[in-house]
GURO-781097 format. One record per residue (C-alpha): x, y, z; residue in one letter. Coordinates in steps of 0.2 Angstrom, whole numbers, padded with zeros to 4 digits, always signed. Each point is the difference from the previous one (the first is absolute). Last residue first. Example, Ala and Ser with C-alpha at 12.3 -4.5 7.8 and 13.67 -1.06 7.14 Angstrom:
REM residues 2
+0068-0005+0036S-0006-0017+0003A
REM end
This chain:
REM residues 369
+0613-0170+1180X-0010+0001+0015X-0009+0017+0005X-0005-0002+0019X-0015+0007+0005X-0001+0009+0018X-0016-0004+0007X-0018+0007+0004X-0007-0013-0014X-0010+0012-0013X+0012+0015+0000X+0016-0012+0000X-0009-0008-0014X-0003+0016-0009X+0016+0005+0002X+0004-0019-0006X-0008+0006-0018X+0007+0018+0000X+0016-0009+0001X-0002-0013-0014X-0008+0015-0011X+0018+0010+0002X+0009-0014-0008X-0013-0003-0011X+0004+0018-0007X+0018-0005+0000X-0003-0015-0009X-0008+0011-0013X+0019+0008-0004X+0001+0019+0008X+0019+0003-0006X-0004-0007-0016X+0013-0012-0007X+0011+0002-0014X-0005-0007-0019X+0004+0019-0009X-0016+0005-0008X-0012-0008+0013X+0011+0008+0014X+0000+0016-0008X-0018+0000-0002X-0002-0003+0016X+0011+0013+0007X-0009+0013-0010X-0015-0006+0008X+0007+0003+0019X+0011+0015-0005X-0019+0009-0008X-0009-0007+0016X+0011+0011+0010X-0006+0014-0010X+0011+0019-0003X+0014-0010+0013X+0007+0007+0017X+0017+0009-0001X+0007-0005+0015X+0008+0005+0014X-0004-0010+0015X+0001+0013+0015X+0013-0002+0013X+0009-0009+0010X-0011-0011+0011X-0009-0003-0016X-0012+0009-0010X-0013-0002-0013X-0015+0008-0008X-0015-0006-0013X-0009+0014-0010X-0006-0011-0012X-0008-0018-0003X-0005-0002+0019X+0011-0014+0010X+0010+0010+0014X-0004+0017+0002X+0009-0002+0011X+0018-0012-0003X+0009-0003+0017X+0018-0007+0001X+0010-0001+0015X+0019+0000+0007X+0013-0013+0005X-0007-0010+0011X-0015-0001-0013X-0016+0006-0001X-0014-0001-0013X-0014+0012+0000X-0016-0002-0013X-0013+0013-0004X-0019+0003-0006X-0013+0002+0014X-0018+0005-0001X-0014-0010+0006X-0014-0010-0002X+0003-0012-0014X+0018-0005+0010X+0016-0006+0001X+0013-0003+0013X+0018-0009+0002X+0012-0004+0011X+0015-0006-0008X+0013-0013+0008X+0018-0005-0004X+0006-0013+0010X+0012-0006-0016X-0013-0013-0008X-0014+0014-0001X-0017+0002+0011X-0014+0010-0005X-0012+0008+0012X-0018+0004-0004X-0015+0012+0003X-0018+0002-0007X-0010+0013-0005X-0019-0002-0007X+0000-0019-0005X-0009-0004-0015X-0021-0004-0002X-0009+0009+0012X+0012+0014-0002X-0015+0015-0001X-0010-0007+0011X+0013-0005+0012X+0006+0018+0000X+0012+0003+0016X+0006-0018-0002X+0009-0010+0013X+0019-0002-0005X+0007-0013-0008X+0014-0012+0006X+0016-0005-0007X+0016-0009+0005X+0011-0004-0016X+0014-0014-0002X+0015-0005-0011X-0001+0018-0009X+0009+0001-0017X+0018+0008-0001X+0012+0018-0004X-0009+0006+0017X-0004+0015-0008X-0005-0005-0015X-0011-0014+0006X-0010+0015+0012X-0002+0009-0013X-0012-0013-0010X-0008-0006+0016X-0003+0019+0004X-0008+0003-0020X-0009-0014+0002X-0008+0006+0015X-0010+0011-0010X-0010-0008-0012X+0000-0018+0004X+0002+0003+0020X-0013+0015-0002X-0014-0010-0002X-0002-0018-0008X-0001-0010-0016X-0004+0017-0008X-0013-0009-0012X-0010-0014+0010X+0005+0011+0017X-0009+0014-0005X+0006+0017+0008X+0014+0003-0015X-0015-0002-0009X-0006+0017+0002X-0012+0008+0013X+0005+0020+0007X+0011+0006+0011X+0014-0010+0001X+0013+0009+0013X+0018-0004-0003X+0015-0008+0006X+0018-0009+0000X+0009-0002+0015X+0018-0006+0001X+0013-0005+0015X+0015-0007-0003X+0013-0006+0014X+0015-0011-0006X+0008+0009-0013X+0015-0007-0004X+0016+0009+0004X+0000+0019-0006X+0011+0000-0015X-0004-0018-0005X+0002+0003-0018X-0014-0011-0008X-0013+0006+0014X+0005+0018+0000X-0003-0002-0020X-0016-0007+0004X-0006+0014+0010X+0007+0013-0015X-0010-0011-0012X-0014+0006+0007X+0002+0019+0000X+0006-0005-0017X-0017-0004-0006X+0000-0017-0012X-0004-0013+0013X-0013+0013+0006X-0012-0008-0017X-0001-0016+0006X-0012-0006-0015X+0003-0018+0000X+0009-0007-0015X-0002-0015-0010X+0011-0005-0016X-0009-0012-0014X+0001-0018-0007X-0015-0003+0002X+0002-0013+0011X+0011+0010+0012X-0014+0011+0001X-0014-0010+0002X+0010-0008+0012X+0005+0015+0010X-0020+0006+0000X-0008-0017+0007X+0015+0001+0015X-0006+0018+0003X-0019-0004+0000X+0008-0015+0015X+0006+0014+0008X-0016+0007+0001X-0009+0018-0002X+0011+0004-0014X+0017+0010-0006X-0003+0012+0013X+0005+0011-0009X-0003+0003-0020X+0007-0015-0010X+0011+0003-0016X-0001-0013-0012X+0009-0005-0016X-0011-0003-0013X-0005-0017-0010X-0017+0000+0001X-0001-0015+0011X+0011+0012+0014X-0012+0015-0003X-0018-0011+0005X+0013-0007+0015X+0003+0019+0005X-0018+0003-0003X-0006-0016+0011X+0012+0002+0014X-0002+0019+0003X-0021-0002+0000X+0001-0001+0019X+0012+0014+0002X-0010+0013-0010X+0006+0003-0014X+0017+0011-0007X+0008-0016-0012X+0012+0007-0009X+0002-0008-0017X+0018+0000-0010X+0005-0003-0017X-0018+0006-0011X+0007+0008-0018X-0001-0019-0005X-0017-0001+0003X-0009-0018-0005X+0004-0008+0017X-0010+0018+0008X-0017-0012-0007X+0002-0009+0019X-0005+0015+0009X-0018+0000-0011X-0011-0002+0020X+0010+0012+0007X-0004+0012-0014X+0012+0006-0012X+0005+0017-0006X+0013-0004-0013X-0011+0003-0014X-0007+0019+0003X+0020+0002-0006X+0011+0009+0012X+0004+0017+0000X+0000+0004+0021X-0013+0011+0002X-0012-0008-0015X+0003-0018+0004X-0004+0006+0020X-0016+0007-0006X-0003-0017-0011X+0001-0009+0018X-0009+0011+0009X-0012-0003-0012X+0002-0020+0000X-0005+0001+0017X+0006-0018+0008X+0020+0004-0003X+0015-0004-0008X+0011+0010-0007X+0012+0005-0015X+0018+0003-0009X+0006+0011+0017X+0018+0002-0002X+0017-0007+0005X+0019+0003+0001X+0001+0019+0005X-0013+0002+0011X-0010+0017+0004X-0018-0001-0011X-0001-0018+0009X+0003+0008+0016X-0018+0010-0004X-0007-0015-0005X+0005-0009+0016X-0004+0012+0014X-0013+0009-0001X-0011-0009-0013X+0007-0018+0006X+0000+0007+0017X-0018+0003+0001X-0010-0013-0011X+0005-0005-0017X+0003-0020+0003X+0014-0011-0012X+0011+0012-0006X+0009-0003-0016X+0016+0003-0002X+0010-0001-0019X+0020+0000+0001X+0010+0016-0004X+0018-0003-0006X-0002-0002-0018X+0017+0002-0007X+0007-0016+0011X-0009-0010-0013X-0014-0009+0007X+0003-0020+0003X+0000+0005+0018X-0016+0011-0003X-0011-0016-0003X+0003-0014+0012X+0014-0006+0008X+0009-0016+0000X+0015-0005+0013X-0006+0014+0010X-0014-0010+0008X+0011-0014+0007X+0013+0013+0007X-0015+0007+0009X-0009-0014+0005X+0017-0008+0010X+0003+0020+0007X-0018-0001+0007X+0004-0013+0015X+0001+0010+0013X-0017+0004+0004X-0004-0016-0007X-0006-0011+0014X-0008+0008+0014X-0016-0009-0002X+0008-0016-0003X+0010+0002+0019X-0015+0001+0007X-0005+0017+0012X+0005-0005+0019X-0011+0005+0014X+0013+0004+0012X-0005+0001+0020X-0001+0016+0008X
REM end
């Protein structure tokens, strides 16, 4: 197949976080100023549906450097039940439309942004002006360019970005990347990853205006994201294709499955899969000298590893988003980088973007750096 090459400006960046970073810590914002006595920092979350109330708050009841200090929402009596859980003031429930009024909280350090993917850009930007650091739910947002708008808000403000790659803290995880680091087994040249389930009834994550697309954003994230630890790189090119649809009426908006093969600088390939209508969740990399395979793969508990010699033992964690949002606070509180940086969310957005291309032309696309 011939290359249908993604510009050069569009994959600018992915590497260039550590420049925003050292800017950034040169002068941060609220808690660094704290004594080192009051460790907790202020979270807000930014959207109360599923895994904010499943998920996030009840992390937030878990962590060691931060807390829930209020919410923002469209139901002001979800948000005053949430005040009531969680021992907030009935004042630090905002709406999206009174974002910019969280300048005037101190208690407020850090928002987490748990939208839709469409409205990412405009709440993280809405947090930026008012002074907090940001986390950003993956995907970060629908365009690359929405990522762009969201680093400079950020790096105008003044404040740290984060993307919400929770895995990143989950030692099953981290055990591929330490056989990256180390080299025990060679380089891992053949991955293979598949990443599914079966939607089963309308939500938004079918609309195209605020998924940004099917599976690819929700799902295959996940494989693009795995597949960069185990190959220790970014892709240089991606050959894609989606598959027909079993239920066009139901995904007449977003692709229903589709499949896509990354390429890395050293040869390394990964062969990837992710669908609405299905159910998969694993990811296999080999090496000459031995293998590793992670199923459950990406859920938030229950995960399991192994390699060709053995089981990974590991004591997997109460709440991977407790580590991810502890990590953050720390990171504010202590000037070093995040491990998960926003360019690292664009990163990933500049892929799923010349996935789609590959989809749309018939033909390899060539990421040039």
């Amino acid at each position: 197949m011939n290359d249908s090459p993604v510009s050069r400006r569009r994959f600018l960046g992915q590497f260039s976080f550590a420049a925003a970073l050292l800017a950034l810590t040169s002068k941060m914002k609220g808690a660094a100023d704290r004594p080192a006595s009051e460790k907790k920092l202020g979270v807000v979350l930014v959207g109360l549906g599923y895994y904010s109330a499943k998920e996030l708050g009840p992390a937030l009841r878990l962590t060691e450097n931060c807390q829930l200090v209020g919410v923002v929402t469209g139901d002001p009596a979800k948000g005053a039940k949430w005040a009531r859980d969680y021992g907030f003031p009935a004042s630090s429930v905002y709406g999206y439309d009174t974002m910019a009024r969280m300048a005037d909280n101190p208690a407020i350090d850090i928002v987490y942004v748990v939208t839709p993917n469409g409205l990412h850009a405009e709440h993280c930007i809405a947090a930026a002006k008012a002074g907090k650091h940001v986390i950003c739910e993956k995907p970060m947002a629908n365009t690359v360019a929405e990522c762009d708008a969201i680093i400079a808000a950020c790096v105008a403000a003044k404040v740290r970005l984060s993307v919400g790659y929770r895995v990143h803290f989950d030692p099953f995880h981290e055990e591929l990347r330490r056989l990256v680091r180390t080299k025990e087994f060679g380089p891992f040249m053949q991955m293979t990853g598949k990443f599914a389930f079966q939607m089963d009834h309308a939500q938004w994550r079918a609309e195209k205006k605020l998924a940004g697309g099917g599976p690819l954003m929700d799902l295959g994230v996940y494989l693009i994201q795995e597949s960069c630890m185990g190959a220790g790189a970014v892709p240089v090119a991606v050959t894609a294709r989606e598959l027909p649809k079993k239920r066009p009426e139901f995904f007449r908006d977003v692709e229903e499955s589709i499949e896509f093969t990354l390429e890395f600088p050293g040869g390394e390939r990964s062969a990837c899969y992710t669908s609405y209508n299905d159910r998969y969740d694993n990811f296999r990399a080999e090496a000459k000298g031995g293998w590793f395979e992670i199923g459950p793969a990406f859920g938030y508990r229950g995960l399991k590893a192994a390699t060709s010699q053995g089981p990974v033992k590991a004591t997997p964690p109460a709440s991977q988003q407790a580590l991810q949002m502890d990590d953050f606070a720390q990171c504010i509180l202590t000037g070093r980088p995040s491990i998960v940086p926003g360019e690292m969310g664009r990163r990933d957005l500049v892929v799923i973007e010349a996935i789609y291309a590959s989809v749309a032309s018939g033909m390899r696309t060539a990421l040039k750096i």
